[in-house]
C-alpha positions as CSV (number, residue, x, y, z in Angstrom):
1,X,-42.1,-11.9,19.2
2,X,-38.1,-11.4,19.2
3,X,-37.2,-9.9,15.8
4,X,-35.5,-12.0,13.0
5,X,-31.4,-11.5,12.7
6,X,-30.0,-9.9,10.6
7,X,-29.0,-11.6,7.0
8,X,-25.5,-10.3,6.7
9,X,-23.4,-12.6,4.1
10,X,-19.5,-12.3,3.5
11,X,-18.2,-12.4,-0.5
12,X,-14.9,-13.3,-1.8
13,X,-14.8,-13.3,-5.7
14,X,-12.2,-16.0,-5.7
15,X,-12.6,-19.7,-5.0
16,X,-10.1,-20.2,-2.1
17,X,-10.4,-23.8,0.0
18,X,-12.5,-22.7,2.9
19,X,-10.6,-24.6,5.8
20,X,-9.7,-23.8,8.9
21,X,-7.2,-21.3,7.9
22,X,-9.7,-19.3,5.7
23,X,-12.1,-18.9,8.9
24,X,-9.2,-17.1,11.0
25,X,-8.7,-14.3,8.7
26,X,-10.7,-11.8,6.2
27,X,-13.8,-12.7,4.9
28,X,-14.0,-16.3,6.6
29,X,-13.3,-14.5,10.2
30,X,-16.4,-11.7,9.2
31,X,-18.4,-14.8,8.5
32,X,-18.2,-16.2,12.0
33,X,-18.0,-12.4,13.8
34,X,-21.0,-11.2,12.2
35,X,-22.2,-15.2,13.8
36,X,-21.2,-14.4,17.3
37,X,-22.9,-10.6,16.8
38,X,-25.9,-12.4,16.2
39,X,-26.4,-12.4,12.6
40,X,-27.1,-14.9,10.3
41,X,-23.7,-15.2,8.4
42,X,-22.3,-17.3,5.7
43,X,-19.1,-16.8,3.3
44,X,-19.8,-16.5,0.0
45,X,-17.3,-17.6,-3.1
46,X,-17.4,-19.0,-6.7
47,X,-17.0,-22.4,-7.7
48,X,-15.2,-25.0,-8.0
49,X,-15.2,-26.5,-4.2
50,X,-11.9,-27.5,-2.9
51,X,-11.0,-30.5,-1.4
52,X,-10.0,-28.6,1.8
53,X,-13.4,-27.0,2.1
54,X,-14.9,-28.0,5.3
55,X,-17.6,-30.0,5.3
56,X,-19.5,-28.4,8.7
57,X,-18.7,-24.4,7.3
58,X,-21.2,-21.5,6.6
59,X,-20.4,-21.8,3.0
60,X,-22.2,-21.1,-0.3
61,X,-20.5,-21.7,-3.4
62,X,-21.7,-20.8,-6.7
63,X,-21.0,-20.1,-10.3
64,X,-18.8,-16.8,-10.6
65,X,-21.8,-15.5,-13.4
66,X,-24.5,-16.1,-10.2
67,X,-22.2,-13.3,-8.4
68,X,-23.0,-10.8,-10.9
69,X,-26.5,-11.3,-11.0
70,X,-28.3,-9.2,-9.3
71,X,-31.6,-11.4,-9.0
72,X,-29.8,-13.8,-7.4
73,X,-28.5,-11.8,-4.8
74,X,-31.8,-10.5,-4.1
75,X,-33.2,-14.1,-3.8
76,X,-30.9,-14.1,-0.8
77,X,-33.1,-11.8,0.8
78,X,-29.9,-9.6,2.9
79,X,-29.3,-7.2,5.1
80,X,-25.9,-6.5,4.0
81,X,-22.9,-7.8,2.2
82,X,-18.9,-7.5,3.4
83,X,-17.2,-8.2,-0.2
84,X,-13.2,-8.4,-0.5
85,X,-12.4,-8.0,-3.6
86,X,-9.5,-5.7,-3.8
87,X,-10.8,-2.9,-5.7
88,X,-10.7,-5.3,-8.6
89,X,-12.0,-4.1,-12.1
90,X,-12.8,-7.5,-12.8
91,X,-15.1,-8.0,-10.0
92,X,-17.4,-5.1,-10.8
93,X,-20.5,-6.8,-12.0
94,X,-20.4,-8.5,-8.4
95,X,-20.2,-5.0,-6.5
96,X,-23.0,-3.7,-9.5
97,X,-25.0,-6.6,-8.6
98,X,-25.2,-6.1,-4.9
99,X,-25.8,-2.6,-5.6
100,X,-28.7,-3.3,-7.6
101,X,-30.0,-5.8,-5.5
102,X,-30.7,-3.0,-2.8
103,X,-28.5,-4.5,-0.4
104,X,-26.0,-2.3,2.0
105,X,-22.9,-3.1,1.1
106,X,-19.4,-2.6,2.4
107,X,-15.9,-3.3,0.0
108,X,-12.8,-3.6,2.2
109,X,-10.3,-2.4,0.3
110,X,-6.6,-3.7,1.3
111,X,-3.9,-2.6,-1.1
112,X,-1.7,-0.4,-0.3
113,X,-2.3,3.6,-1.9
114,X,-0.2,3.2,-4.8
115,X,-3.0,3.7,-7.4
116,X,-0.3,4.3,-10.1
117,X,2.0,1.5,-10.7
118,X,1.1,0.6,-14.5
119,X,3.9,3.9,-14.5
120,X,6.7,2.6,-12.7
121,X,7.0,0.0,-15.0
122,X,10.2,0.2,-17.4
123,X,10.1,1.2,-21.5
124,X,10.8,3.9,-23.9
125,X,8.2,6.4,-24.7
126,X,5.6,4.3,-26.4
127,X,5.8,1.6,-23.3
128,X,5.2,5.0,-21.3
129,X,2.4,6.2,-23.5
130,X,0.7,2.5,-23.3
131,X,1.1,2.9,-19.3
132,X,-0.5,6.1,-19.1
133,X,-3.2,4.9,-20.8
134,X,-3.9,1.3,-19.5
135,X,-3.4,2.8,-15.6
136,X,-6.1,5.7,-16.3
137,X,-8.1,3.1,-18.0
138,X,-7.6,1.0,-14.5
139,X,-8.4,3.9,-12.4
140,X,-11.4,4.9,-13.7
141,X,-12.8,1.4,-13.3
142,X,-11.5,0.7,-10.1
143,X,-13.5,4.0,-8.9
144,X,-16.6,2.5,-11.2
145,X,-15.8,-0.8,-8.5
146,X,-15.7,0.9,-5.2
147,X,-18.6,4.0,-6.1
148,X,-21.2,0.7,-6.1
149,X,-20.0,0.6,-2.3
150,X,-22.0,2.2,0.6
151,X,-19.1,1.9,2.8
152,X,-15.4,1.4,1.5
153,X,-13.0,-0.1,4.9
154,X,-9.7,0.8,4.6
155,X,-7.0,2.5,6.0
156,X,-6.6,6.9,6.2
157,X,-3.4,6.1,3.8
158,X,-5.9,4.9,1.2
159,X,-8.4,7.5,2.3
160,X,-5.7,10.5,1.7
161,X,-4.9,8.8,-2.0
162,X,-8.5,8.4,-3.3
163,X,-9.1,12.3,-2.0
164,X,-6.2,13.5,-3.8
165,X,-6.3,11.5,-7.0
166,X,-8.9,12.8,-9.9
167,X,-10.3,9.6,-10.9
168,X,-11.5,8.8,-7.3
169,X,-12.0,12.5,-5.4
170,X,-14.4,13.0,-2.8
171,X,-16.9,11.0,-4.0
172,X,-14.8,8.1,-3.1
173,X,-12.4,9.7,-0.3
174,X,-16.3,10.4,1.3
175,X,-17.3,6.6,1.4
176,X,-13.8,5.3,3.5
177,X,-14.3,3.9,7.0
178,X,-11.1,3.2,8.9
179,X,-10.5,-0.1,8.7
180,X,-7.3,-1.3,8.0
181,X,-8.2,-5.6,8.2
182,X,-9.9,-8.0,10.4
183,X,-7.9,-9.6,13.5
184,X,-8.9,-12.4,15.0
185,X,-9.6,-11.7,18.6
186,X,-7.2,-14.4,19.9
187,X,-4.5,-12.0,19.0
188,X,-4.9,-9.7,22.8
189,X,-2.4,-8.9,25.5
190,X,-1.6,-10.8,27.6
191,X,-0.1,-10.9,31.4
192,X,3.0,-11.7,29.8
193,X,6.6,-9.4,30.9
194,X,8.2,-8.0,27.7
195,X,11.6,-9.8,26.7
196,X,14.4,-8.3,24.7
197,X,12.6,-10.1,21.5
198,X,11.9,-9.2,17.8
199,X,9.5,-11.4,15.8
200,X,9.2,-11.4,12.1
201,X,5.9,-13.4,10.5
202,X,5.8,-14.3,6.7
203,X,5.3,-16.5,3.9
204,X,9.1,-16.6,3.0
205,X,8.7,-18.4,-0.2
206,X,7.1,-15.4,-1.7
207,X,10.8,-13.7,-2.0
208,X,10.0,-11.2,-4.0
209,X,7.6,-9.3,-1.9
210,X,8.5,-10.6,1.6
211,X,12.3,-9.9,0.9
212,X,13.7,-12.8,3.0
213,X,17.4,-11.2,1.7
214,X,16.5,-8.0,2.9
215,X,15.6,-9.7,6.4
216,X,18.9,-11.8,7.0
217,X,20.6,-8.6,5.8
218,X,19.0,-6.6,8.5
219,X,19.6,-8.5,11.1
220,X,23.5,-9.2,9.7
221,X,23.3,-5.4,10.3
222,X,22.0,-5.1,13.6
223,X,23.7,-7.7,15.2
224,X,27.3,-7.0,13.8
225,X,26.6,-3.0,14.8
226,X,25.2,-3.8,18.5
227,X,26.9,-4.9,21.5
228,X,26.3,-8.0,23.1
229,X,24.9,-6.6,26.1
230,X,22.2,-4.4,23.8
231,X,21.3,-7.3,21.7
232,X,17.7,-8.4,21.1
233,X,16.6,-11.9,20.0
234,X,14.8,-12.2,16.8
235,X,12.4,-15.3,16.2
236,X,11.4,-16.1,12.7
237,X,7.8,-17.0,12.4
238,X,6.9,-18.8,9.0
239,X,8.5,-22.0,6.7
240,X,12.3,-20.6,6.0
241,X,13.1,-21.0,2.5
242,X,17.0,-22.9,2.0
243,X,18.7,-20.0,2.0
244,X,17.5,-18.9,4.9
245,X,18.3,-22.2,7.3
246,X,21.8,-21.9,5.2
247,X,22.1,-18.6,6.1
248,X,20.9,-19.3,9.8
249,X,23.5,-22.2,10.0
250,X,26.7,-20.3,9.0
251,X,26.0,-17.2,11.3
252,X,28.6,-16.3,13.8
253,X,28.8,-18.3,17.1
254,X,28.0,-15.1,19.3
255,X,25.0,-14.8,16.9
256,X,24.0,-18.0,15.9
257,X,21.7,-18.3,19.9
258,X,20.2,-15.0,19.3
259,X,18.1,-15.8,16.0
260,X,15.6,-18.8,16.3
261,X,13.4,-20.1,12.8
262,X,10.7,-21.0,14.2
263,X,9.0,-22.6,11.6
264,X,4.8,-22.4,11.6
265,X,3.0,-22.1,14.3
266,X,-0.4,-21.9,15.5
267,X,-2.2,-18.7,16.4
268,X,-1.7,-19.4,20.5
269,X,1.7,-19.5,20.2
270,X,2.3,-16.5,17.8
271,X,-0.1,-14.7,20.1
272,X,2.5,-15.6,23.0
273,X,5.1,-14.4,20.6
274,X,3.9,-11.2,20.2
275,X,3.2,-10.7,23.6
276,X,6.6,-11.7,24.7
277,X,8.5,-9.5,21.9
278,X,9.4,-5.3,21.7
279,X,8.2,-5.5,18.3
280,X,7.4,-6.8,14.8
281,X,9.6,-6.5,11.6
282,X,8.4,-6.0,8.7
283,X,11.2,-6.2,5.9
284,X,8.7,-6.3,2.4
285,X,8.7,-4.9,-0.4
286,X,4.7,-3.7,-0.9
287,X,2.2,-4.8,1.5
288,X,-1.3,-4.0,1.6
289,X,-2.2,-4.0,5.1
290,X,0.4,-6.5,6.9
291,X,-2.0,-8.3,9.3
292,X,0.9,-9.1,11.4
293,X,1.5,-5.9,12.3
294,X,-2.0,-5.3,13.3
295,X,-1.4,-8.7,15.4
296,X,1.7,-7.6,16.9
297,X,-0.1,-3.5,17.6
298,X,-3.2,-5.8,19.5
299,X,-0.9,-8.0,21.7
300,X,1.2,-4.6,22.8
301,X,4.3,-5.0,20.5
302,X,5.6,-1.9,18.3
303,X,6.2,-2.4,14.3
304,X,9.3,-1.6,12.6
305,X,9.5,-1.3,9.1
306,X,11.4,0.2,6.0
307,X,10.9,3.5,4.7
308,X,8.7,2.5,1.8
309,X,6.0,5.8,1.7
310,X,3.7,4.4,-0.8
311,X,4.0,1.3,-1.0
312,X,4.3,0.3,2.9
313,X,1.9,3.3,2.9
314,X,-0.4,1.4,5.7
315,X,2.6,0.0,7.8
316,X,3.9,3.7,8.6
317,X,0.5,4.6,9.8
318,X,0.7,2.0,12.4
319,X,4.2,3.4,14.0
320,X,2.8,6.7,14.7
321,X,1.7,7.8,18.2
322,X,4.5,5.4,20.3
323,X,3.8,2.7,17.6
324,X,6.9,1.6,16.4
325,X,9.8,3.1,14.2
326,X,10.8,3.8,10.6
327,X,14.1,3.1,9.3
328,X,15.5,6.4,7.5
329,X,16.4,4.5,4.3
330,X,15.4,1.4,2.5
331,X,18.5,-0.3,3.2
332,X,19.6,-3.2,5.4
333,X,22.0,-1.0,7.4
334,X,19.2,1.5,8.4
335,X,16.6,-0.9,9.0
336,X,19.4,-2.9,11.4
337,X,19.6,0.7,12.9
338,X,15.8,1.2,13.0
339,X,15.9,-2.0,15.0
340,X,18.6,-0.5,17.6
341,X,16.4,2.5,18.1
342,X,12.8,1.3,18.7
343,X,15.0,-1.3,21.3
344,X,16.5,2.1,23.0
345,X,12.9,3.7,23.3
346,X,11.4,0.6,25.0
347,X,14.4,0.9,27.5
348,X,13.6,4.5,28.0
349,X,10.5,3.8,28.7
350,X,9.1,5.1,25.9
351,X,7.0,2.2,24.8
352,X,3.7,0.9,26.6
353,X,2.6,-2.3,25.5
354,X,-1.2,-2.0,27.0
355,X,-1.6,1.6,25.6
356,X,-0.4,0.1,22.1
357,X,-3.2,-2.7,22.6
358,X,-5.6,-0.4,23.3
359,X,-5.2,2.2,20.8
360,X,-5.3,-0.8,17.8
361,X,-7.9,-3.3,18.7
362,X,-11.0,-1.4,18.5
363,X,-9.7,-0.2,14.8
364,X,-9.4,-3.9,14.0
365,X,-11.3,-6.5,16.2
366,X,-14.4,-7.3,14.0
367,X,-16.8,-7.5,17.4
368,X,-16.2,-3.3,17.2
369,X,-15.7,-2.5,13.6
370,X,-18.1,-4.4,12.4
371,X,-21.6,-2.7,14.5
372,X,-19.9,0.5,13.1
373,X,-20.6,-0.7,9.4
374,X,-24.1,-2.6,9.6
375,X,-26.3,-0.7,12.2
376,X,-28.2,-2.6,14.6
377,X,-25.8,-5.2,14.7
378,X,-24.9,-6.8,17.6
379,X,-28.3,-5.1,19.7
């Protein structure tokens, strides 16, 4: 008699609409992986249901209080639970119910390592004094969130800042699995010859932390400071907000051809796009861990990205080893530059787009991250 599955449930303490979109990334693409390894799978979230849900998906939605009750969990009768929920204080009592329902359990943690921003904050001395307090407050709770974890999935950047910080230490630093996020394993390379192509993926409206500015700045830069014959094309991936297609419209004639918006697009075609391309730019201001780098890094392309050291932390990491480049400043100019050099080391041969597959995708396709964290999955 062949042994039952395993009972291995996803959990995201927030009630996104569970369509088609949320089953290609994070907790939604664990809930069908762990399927295809052969376990029994479904994604967990509070109510209310969305209108978007879909009607046919391995869904269970329940009260938020349900989440942090431990009986209920154990009614569930799992093997393990994957819970996203960004090292949140507020979601505690659902790691603390896990825990105490004896279930393994796994938090992915996907911030980047800045674990003291309450302090960059401006104010005189008593706003100071008020940070201080509110971010050791935050710190101590977060470690509270994630020491309920059997295994923490993150990135060695996040690894590095839980070691070194007091509130988090070993104890924490101890739990980390590398990790960085969950890439959906149509994202591979592809018997497709490299072109003389940038791509850069976002969700432009969200200006502040995407920087659209900073990218039409950068590649004012680069293509104003690069000859014609050097040039790269650059194709836009995401909904361009007005200033952009304004922008776009009153470049230079010589320019104008090189840059493409490209509007959104399904994952095929940006897996095509990142085959195709030299690399991804990343222009934001924070990011936890960028999927589309990771996308880019599984199809072969490089990364380029400002020098941000905490809080593009995770991005860094993933130009080391022939991965990409970092611009010397966090400037347009220097990024524009950054571009002109990871462009020079692909034409000095100094780039290989199957080595740069193959390093990333076992850190990031859930078929091998995911046996790593719940063992006997996928036997």
């Amino acid at each position: 008699m062949s042994a039952k599955p395993p009972r291995i449930f996803t959990c995201t303490p927030f009630s996104f609409p569970a369509d088609g979109y949320f089953f290609t990334r994070d907790t939604g693409l664990l809930c069908r992986s762990l399927q295809a390894l052969g376990a029994e799978s479904r994604a967990v979230m509070p109510l209310p249901a969305r209108e978007d849900d879909l009607p046919d998906a391995p869904l269970v939605r329940v009260p938020l209080r349900r989440l942090k009750s431990a009986a209920w969990w154990r009614a569930q009768k799992l093997d393990g639970v994957m819970l996203y929920s960004w090292g949140d204080p507020r979601y505690t009592g659902v790691a603390r119910a896990v825990h105490r329902a004896g279930i393994r359990l796994v938090i992915h943690y996907d911030a980047n390592c800045e674990l003291h921003g309450h302090l960059q904050r401006p104010g005189g001395a008593a706003k100071r004094l008020f940070n201080r307090v509110k971010d050791t407050l935050i710190n101590r709770m977060r470690a509270v969130h994630l020491g309920y974890a059997d295994a923490i999935t993150t990135t060695p950047s996040n690894r590095d800042a839980f070691l070194h910080d007091p509130a988090y230490g070993e104890r924490i630093a101890a739990k980390c699995v590398e990790m960085p996020c969950p890439v959906s394993p149509v994202f591979r390379r592809m018997d497709i010859e490299k072109e003389r192509l940038f791509v850069a993926v976002g969700k432009w409206s969200d200006v502040v932390n995407k920087r659209p500015e900073m990218l039409m700045a950068t590649l004012d830069a680069y293509y104003a400071s690069t000859d014609a014959a050097e040039m790269c094309d650059t194709e836009v991936y995401g909904i361009p907000t007005p200033e952009m297609e304004a922008w776009h419209a009153a470049l230079p004639p010589h320019v104008q051809p090189h840059v493409h918006l490209m509007g959104n697009v399904d994952h095929a075609t940006l897996c095509r796009a990142y085959n195709r391309a030299r690399a991804c730019l990343c222009t934001s201001y924070a990011e936890g861990t960028h999927n589309a780098s990771l996308e880019a890094h599984c199809c072969g392309a490089a990364v380029v990205c400002p020098n941000r050291p905490v809080l593009l932390c995770n991005v860094i990491w993933y130009t080391q080893d022939g991965g990409g480049t970092v611009s010397a400043e966090d400037t347009p100019p220097s990024l524009g530059a950054a571009l002109q050099a990871e462009s020079a080391a692909w034409d000095a041969g100094l780039r290989n787009p199957g080595c740069i597959a193959a390093a990333w995708r076992p850190k990031v396709l859930p078929e091998c991250t995911l046996p790593k964290l719940f063992p006997g999955l996928g036997n």
